[in-house]
C-alpha positions as CSV (number, residue, x, y, z in Angstrom):
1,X,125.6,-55.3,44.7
2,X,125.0,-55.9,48.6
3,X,122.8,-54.2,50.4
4,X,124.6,-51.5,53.0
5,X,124.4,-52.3,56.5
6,X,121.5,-50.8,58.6
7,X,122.3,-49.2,62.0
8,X,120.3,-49.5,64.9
9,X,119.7,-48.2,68.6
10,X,122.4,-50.0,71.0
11,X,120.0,-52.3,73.1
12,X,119.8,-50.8,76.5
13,X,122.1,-52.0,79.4
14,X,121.5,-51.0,83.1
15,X,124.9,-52.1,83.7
16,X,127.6,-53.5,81.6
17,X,131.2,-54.6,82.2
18,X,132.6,-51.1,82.8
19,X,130.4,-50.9,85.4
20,X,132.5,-53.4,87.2
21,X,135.7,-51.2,86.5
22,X,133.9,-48.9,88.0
23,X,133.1,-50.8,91.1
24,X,137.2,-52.0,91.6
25,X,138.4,-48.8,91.2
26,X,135.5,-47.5,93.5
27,X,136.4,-49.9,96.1
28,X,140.7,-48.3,95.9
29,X,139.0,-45.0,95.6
30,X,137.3,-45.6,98.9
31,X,140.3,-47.0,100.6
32,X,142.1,-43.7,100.0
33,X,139.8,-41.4,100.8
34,X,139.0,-43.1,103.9
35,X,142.9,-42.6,104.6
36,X,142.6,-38.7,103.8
37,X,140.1,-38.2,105.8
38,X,141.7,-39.7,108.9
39,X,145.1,-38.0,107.9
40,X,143.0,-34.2,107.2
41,X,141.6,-35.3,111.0
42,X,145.0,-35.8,112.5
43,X,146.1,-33.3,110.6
44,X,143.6,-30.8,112.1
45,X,144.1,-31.7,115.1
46,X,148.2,-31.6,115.0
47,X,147.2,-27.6,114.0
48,X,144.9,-27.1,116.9
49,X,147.2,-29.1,119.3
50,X,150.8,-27.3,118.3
51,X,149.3,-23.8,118.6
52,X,146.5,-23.8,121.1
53,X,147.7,-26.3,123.7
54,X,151.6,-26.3,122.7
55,X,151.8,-29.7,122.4
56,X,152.6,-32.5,119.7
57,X,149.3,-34.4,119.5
58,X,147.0,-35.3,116.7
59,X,143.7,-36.0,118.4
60,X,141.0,-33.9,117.9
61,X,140.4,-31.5,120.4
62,X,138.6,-28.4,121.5
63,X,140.8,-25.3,120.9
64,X,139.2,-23.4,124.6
65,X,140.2,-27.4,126.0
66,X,143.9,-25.7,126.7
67,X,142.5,-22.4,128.1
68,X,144.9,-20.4,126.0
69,X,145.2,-16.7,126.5
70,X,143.5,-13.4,125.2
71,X,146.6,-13.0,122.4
72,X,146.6,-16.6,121.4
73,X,142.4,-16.7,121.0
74,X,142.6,-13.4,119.1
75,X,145.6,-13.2,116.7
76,X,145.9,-16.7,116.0
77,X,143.0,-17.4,113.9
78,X,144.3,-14.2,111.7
79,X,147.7,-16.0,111.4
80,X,146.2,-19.0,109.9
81,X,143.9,-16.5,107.4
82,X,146.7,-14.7,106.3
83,X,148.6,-18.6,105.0
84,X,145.5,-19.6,103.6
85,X,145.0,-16.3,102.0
86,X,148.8,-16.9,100.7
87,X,147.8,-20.4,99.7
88,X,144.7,-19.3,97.7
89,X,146.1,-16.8,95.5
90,X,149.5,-18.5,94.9
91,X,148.1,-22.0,94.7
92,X,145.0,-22.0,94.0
93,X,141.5,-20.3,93.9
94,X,139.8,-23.1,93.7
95,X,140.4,-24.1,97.6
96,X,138.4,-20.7,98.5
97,X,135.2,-21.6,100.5
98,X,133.4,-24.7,101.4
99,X,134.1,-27.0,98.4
100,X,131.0,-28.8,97.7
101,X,129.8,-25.6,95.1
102,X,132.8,-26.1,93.3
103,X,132.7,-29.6,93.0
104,X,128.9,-29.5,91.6
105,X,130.6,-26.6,89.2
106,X,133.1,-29.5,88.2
107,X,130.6,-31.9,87.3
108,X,128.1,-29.8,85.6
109,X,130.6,-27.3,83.4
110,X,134.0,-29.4,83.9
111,X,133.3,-33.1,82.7
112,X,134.6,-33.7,86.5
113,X,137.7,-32.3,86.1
114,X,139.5,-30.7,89.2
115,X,143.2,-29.9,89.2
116,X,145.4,-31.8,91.3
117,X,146.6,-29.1,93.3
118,X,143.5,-29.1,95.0
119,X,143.8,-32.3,96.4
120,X,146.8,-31.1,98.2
121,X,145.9,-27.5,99.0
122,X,142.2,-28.1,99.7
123,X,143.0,-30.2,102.9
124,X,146.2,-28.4,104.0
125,X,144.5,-25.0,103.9
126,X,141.4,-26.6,105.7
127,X,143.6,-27.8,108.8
128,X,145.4,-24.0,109.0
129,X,141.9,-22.7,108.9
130,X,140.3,-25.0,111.1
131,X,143.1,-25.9,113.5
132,X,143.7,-22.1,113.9
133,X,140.4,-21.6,115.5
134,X,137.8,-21.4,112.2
135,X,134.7,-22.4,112.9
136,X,133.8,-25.0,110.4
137,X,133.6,-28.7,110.2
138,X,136.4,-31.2,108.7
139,X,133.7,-32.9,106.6
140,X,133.2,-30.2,103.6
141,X,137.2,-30.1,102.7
142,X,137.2,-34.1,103.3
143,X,134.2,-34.3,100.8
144,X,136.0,-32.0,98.3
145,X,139.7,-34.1,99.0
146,X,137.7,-37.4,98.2
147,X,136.1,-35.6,95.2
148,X,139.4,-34.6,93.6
149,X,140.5,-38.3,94.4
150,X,138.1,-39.7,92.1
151,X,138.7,-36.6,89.8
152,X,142.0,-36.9,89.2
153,X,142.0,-41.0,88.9
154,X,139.4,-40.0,86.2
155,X,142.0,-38.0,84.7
156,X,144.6,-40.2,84.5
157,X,142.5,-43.3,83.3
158,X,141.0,-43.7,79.9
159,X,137.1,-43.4,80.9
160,X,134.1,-41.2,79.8
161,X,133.2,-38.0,81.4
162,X,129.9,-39.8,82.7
163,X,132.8,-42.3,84.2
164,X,134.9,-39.9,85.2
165,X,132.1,-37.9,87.5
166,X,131.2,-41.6,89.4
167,X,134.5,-41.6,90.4
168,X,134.1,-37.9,91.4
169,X,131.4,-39.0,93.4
170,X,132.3,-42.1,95.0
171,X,135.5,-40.5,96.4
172,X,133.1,-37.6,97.6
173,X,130.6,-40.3,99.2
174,X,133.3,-41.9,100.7
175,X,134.7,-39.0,102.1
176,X,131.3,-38.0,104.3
177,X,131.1,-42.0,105.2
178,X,134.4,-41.7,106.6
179,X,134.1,-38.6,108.5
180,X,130.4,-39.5,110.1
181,X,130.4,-42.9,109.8
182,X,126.7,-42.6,107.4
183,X,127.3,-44.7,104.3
184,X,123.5,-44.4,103.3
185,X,123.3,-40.4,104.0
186,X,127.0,-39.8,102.3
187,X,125.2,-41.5,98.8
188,X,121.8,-40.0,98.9
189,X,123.9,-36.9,98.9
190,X,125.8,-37.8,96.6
191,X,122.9,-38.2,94.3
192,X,121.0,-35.1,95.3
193,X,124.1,-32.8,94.9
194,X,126.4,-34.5,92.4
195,X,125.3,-37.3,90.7
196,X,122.4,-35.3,89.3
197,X,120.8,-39.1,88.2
198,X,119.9,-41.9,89.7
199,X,121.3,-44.9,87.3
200,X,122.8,-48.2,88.6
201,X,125.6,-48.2,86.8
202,X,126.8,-45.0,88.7
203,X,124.5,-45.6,92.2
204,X,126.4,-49.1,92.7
205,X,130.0,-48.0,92.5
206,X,129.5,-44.4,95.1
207,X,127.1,-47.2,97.3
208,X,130.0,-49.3,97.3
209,X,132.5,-46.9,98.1
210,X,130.5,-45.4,100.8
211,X,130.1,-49.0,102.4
212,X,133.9,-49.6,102.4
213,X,135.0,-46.1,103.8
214,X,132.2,-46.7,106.7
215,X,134.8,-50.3,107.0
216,X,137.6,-47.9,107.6
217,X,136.6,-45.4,109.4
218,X,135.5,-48.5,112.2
219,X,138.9,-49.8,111.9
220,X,140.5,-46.4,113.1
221,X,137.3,-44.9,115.2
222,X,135.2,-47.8,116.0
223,X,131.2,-48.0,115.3
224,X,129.9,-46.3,118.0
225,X,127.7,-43.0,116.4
226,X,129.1,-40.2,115.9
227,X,126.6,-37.7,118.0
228,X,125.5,-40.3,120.7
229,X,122.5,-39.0,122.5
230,X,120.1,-41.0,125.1
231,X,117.5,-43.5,123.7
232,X,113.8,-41.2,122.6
233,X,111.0,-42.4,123.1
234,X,107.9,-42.4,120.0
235,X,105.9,-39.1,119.7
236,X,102.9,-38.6,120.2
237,X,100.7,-37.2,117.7
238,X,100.7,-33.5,119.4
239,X,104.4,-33.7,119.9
240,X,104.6,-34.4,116.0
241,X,103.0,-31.9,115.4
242,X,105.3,-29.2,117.3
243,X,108.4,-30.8,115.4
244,X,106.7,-30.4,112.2
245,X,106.0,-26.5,113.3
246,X,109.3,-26.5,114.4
247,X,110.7,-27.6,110.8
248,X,108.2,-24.7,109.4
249,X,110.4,-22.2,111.4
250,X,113.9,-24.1,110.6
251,X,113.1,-23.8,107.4
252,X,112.8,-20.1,107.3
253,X,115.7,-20.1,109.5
254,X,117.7,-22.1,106.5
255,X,116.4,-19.6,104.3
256,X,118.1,-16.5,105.7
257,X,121.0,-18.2,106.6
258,X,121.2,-18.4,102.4
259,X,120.6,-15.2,102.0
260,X,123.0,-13.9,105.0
261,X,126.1,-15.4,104.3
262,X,126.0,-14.4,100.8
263,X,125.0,-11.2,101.6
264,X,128.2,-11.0,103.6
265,X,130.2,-12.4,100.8
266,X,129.2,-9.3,98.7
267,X,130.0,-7.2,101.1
268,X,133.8,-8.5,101.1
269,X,133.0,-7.9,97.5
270,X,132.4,-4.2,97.8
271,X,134.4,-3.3,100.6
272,X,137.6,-5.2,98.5
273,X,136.9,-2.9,95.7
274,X,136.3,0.0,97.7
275,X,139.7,0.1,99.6
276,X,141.6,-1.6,96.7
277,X,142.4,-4.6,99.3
278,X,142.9,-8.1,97.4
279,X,140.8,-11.0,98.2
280,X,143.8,-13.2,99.7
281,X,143.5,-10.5,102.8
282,X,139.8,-10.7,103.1
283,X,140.0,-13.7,105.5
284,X,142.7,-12.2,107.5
285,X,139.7,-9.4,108.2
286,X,137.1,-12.4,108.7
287,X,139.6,-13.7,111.6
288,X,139.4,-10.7,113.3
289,X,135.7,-11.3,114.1
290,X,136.6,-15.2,115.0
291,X,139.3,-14.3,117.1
292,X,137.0,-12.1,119.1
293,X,134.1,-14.0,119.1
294,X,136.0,-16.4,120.6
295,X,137.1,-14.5,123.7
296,X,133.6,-14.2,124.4
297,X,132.7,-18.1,123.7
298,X,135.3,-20.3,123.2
299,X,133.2,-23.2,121.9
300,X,132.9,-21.2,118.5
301,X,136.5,-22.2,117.9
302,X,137.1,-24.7,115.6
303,X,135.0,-28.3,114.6
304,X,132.8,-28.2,117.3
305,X,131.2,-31.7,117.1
306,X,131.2,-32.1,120.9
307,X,129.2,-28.7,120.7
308,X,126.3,-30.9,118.5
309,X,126.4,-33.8,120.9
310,X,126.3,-31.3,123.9
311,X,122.6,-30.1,122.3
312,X,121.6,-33.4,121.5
313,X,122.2,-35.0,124.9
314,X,120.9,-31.9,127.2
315,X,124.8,-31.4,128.2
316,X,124.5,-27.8,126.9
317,X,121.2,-25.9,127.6
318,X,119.9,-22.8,128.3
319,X,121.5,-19.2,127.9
320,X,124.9,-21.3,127.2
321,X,123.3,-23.0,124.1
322,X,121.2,-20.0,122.9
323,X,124.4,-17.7,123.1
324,X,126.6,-20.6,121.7
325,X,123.9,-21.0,118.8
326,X,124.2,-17.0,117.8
327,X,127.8,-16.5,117.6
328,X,128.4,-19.9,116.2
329,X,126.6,-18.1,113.5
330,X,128.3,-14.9,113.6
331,X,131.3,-16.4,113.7
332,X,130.9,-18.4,110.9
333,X,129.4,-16.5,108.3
334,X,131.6,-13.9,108.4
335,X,134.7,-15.8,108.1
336,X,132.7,-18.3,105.2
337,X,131.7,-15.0,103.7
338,X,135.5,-14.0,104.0
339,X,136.6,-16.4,101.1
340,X,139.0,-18.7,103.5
341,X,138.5,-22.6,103.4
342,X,136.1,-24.9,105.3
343,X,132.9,-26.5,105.5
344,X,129.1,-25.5,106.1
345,X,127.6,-28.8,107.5
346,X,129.0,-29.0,111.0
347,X,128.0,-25.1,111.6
348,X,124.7,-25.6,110.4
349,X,123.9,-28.7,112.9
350,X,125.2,-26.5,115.5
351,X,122.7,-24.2,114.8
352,X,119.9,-26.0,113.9
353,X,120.5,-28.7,116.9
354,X,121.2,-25.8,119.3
355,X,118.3,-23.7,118.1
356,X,115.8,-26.8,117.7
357,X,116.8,-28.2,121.9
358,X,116.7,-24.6,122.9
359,X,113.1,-24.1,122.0
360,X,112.0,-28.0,122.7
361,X,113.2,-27.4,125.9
362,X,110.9,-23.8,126.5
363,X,108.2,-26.1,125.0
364,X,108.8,-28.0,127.6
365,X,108.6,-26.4,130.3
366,X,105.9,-23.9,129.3
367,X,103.5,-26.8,127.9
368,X,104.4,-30.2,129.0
369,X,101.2,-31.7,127.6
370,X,102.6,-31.1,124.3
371,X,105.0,-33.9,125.3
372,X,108.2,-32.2,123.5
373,X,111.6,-34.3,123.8
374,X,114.2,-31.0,123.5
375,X,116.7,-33.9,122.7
376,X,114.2,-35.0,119.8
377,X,113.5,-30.9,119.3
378,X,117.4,-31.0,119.1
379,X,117.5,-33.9,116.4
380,X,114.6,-32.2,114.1
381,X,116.3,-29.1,114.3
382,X,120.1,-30.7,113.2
383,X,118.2,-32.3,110.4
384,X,115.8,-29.5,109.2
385,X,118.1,-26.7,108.9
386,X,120.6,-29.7,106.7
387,X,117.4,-30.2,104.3
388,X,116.4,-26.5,104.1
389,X,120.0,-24.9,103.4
390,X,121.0,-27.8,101.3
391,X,117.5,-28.9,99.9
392,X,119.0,-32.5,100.3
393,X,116.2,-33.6,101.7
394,X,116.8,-37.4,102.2
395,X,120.4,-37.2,103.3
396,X,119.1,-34.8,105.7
397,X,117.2,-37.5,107.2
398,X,119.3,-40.5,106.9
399,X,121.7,-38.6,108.1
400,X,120.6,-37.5,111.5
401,X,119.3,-41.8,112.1
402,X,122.6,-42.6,110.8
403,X,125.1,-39.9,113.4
404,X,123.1,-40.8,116.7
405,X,120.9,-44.5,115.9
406,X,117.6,-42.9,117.0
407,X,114.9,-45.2,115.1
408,X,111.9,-43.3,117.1
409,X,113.1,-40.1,115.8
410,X,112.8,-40.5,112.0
411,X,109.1,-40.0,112.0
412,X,109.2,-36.4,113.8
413,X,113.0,-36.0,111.2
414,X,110.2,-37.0,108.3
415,X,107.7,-34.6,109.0
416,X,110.1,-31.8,110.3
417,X,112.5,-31.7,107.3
418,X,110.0,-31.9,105.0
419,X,108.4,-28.7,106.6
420,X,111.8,-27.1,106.0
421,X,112.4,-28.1,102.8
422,X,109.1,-26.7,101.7
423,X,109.0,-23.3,103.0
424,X,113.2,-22.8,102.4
425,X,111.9,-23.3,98.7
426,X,108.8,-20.8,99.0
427,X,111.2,-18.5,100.6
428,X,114.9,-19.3,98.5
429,X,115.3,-21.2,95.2
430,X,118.7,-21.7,95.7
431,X,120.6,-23.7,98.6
432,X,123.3,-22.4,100.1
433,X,125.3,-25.4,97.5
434,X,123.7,-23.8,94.1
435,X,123.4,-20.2,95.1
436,X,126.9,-19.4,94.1
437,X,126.4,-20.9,90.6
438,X,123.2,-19.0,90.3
439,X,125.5,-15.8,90.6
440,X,127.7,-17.1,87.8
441,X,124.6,-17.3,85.3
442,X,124.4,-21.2,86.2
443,X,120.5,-22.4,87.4
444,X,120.6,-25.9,89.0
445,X,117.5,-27.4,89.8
446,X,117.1,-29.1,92.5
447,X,114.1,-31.9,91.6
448,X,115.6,-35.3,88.9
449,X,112.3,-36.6,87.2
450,X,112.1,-39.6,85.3
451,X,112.7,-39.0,81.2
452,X,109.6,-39.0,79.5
453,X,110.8,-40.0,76.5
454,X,112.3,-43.0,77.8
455,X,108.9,-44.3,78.8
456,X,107.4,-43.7,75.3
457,X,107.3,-46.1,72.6
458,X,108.4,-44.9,68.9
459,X,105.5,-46.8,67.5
460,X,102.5,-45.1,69.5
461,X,104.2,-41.5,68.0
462,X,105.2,-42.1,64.3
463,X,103.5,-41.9,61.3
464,X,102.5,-44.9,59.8
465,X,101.6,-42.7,56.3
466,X,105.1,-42.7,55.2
467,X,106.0,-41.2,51.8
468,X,108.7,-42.9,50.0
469,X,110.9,-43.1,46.6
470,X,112.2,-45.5,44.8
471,X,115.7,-45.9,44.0
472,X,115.4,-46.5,40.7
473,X,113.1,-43.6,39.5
474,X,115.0,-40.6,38.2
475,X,116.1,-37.2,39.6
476,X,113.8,-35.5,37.0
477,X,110.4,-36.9,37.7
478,X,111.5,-36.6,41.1
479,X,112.3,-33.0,40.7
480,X,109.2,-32.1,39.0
481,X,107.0,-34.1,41.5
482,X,108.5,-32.0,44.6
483,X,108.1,-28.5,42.1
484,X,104.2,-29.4,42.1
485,X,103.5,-29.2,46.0
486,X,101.2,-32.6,45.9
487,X,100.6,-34.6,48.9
488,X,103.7,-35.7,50.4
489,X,106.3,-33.5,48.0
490,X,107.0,-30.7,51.1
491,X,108.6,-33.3,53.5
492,X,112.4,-32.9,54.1
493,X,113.3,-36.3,54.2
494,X,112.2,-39.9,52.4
495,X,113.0,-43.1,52.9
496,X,114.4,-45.0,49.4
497,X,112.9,-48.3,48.7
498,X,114.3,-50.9,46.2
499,X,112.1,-53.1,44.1
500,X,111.4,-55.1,46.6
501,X,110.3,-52.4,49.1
502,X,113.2,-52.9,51.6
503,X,114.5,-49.7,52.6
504,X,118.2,-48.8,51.0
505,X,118.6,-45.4,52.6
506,X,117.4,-42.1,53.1
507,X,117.7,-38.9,51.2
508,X,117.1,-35.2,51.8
509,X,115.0,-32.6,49.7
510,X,118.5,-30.3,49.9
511,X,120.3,-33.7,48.3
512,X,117.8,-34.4,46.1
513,X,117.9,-30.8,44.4
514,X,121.3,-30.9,44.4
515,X,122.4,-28.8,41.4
516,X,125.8,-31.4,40.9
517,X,123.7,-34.6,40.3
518,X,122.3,-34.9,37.1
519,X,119.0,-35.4,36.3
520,X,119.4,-38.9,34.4
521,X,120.8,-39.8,37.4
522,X,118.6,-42.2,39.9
523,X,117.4,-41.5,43.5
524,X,120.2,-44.5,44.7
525,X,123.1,-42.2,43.0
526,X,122.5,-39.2,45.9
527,X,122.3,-41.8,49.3
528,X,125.1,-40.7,50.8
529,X,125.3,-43.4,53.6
530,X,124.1,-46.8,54.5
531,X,120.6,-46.3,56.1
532,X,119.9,-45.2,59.6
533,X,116.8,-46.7,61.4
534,X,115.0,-47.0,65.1
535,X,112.8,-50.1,66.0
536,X,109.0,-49.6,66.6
537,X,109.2,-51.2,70.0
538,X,112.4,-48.7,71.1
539,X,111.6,-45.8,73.3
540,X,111.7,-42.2,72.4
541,X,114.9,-41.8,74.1
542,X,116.1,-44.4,72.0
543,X,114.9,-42.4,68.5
544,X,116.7,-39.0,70.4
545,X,120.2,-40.3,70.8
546,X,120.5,-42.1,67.5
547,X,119.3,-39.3,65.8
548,X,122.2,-37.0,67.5
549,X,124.6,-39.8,67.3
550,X,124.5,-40.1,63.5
551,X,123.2,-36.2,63.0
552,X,120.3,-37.0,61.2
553,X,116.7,-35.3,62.0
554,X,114.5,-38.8,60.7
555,X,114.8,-41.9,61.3
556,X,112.3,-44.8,59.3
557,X,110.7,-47.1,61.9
558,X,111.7,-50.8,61.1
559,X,110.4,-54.0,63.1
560,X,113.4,-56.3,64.4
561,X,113.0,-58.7,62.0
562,X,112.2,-57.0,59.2
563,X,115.1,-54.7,59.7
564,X,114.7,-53.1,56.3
565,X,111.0,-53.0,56.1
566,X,109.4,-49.2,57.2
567,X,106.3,-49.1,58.8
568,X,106.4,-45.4,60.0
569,X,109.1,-42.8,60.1
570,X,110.0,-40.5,63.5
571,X,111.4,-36.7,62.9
572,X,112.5,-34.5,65.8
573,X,109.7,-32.6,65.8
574,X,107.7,-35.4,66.2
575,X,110.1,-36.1,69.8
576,X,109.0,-32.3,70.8
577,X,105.3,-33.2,70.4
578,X,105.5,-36.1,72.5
579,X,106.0,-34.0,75.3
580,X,102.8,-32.0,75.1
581,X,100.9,-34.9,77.4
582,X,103.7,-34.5,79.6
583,X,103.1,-30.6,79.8
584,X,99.0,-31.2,80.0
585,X,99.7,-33.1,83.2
586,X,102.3,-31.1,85.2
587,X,99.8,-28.0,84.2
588,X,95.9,-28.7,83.4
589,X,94.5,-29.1,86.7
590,X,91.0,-31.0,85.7
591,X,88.7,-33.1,88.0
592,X,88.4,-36.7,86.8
593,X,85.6,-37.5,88.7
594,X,82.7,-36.3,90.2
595,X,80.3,-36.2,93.5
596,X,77.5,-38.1,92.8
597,X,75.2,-35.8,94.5
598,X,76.6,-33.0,92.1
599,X,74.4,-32.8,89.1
600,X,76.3,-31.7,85.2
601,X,75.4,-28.1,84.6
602,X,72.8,-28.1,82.1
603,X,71.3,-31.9,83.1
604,X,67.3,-31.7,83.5
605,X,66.6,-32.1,86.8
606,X,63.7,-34.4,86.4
607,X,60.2,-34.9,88.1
């Protein structure tokens, strides 16, 4: 009789063949969400142009541009709540909000699934909203569009879900490349918010697509940055300082914002319940305030990217970029916290960039030794608040280097982002991305560690003392072995060895007292499959997976050219110990060295 076949750990591949699947259909992916975002743009701009400035135009323009009237300003933001409300409830929920939390939902809890009437009503409700005066930016429906791109080509091809949520995230990538021209930002995000890994064989394909969505975009836009701003100079050590302070404060800033704009999202909650009013009208009531904070500043209406270069390049300062800067705010939280459809990102740089070249520029003037730049005050700001209300931290940065080409300013983003992302965390857990799934019983954390059990061998954690049977020796001696308790008889598993020790399989104390088998019967009549082994020199990450693919909770330890020789065997307790040097480190603070001038406690002293 032949011996069954052993199965082994799949060797490890970084990448593989699929991975350049992945990478083609990446590369169309790209292509088309490069195409929605410039059709969401013109879009967007058609909206704004038709009912603000009564023309037929797609460009992108300022909604106050056309000077439109009290009635216009006020009711025509509410017109465009009321469709999307309409849209929402008829269509789907889904588009309700700013679209990246509901993506990351998608991933985490929907193996990347998204409907595919979200890729139609997400950007068709996000030009009503925004081209009727709401005061968000195109880029967090364009991210979402993209997203549901690679979604929905996910669906419809035969991939994994691991596959499927590359896709989702190169289309999402591609769409933030192709609205701010930042490949490198759009797929650090990507793996901060998305991805949730770091793994070639997804990072190439969402890099890819990110690259060839930059391509287009320069085709229709050109390359020029997208918030251009003077040339900085370096800082000085005292000005780095002040920037780093200056995150410190953004941070907390970042921080409340969190906290604010859920608050006000509760308190549509409650006053929905309260007055019986259904959520489709709630925006309707959030455009009220829009409406009328626009007839006090008309720059609160709509994208407002020329507001963020205007704070960048000095063109807006003073009590117009301090007033700006609050009811951009006001404006936008409320109508966020309303439950209509747009994104976060361009409101937040407003805020930040207005807040952050508003003080740089008091600095300024009070204390000009500091030798504070409000444009570079400006920059730290845009990027700080980013990092703090997002925790992305390194998309934060890239990003701002990336929208205005300012190589002097990444040391004071560096230092100033970080500030923010440290205290936002003291002060929030949650980003503004990851506090909605908090409040639906989901915790995301926002830190990726390496595995530890993929850097530990199977060899330095298994027993080498491995108690075995034979297959020949008969149930009853068996039997009456594991009724006596000795050494070795309360294990739950054991490896069966033939005559000439080479493993045959493995059996199970519950199949081993099996009432059905007889006990004439030998130890070989109860394997009930061909045997199941790990390698000494494969990691425990290895041991982990081929224990859950084949559902056993052992494995025998084998060499690789001695496949049926066992030198040790690996349970899964054995994988939870392995983490206890892991645990020691993270949490047993101990000092490895010592002064040389400080003497052991106890030592004689000498003389």
């Amino acid at each position: 009789m032949g011996q069954p076949s052993v199965r082994a750990p799949r060797e490890y591949e970084p990448v593989d063949a699929r991975t350049i699947l992945l990478v083609g259909l990446a590369i169309i992916l790209a292509a088309a969400a490069a195409l929605a975002a410039q059709l969401l743009t013109a879009l967007i701009g058609l909206v704004t142009n038709l009912v603000f400035h009564g023309r037929v135009a797609t460009s992108l323009v300022a909604p106050a541009s056309g000077h439109p009237g009290p009635a216009v300003v006020l009711l025509t933001p509410v017109v465009g709540a009321i469709l999307v409300g309409i849209m929402a409830r008829y269509g789907s929920a889904a588009i309700r909000g700013h679209g990246i939390p509901e993506v990351m939902e998608r991933v985490l809890f929907g193996e990347s699934r998204i409907p595919a009437r979200v890729l139609v009503l997400k950007p068709l409700s996000a030009a009503i909203a925004i081209g009727t005066g709401g005061p968000f930016g195109a880029e967090g429906p364009i991210i979402a569009t993209g997203g549901a791109l690679g979604s929905l080509a996910g669906q419809f091809l035969r991939v994994t879900s691991d596959e499927r949520k590359t896709l989702l995230a190169a289309g999402a990538a591609a769409g933030m490349a192709a609205t701010f021209g930042s490949p490198v930002s759009a797929v650090l995000l990507a793996v901060e918010l998305l991805l949730f890994e770091y793994r070639p064989r997804s990072l190439i394909p969402v890099a890819i697509a990110a690259a060839v969505a930059t391509g287009v975009r320069a085709v229709f836009q050109g390359t020029q940055p997208v918030f251009g701003m003077p040339t900085v100079a370096q800082p000085g050590m005292v000005a780095l300082g002040v920037y780093t302070a200056l995150g410190v404060a953004i941070g907390i800033l970042a921080a409340a914002i969190t906290r604010g704009t859920y608050a006000i999202e509760d308190a549509f909650e409650r006053l929905g319940h309260r007055f019986g009013i259904h959520w489709m009208w709630w925006p309707a009531i959030g455009a009220v305030v829009v409406g009328g904070v626009g007839l006090i500043e008309p720059r609160t209406l709509g994208v407002g990217y020329d507001n963020i270069t205007g704070a960048l390049d000095g063109s807006i300062v003073g009590r117009a970029l301090i007033v700006l800067v609050v009811l951009k705010f006001v404006s936008w939280a409320i109508y966020l916290g309303s439950g209509t459809s747009g994104g976060t990102l361009a409101p937040l740089f407003t805020i930040g960039g207005g807040l952050g070249a508003w003080l740089g520029a008091h600095l300024a003037r009070i204390a000009p030794g500091l030798g504070v730049d409000p444009r570079v005050a400006g920059l730290v700001g845009m990027a700080a608040i980013f990092a703090g209300a997002s925790h992305a931290l390194l998309a934060s940065i890239v990003f701002a280097f990336e929208t205005t080409r300012q190589p002097m300013g990444l040391l004071p983003l560096l230092s100033g982002c970080a500030a923010s992302w440290l205290v936002s965390l003291l002060l929030s857990r949650n980003s503004i991305m990851t506090e909605k799934l908090a409040r639906r019983g989901t915790m995301v954390r926002s830190e990726y560690a390496a595995d530890h059990l993929a850097h530990v061998v199977v060899r330095d954690v298994a027993p080498r003392d491995v108690v075995t049977l034979r297959a020949d020796d008969e149930l009853a001696s068996v039997r009456q072995w594991l009724a006596g308790g000795a050494g070795g008889a309360t294990h739950q598993g054991f490896p069966v060895l033939d005559d000439e020790l080479q493993l045959v399989g493995v059996v199970t104390r519950r199949d081993l007292l099996d009432p059905s088998h007889d006990d004439a019967q030998c130890v070989r009549a109860v394997i009930r499959r061909s045997p199941v082994v790990v390698y000494e020199d494969s990691t425990l990450r290895d041991a982990a997976d081929q224990m859950v693919l084949e559902r056993v909770g052992r494995l025998p330890v084998v060499r690789r050219e001695a496949r049926r020789q066992v030198v040790g065997i690996i349970s899964r307790s054995d994988l939870l110990t392995a983490h206890a040097p892991r645990l020691e480190a993270a949490h047993r603070a101990h000092r490895a060295r010592r002064f040389p001038w400080r003497r052991e406690r106890g030592a004689p002293s000498g003389g």
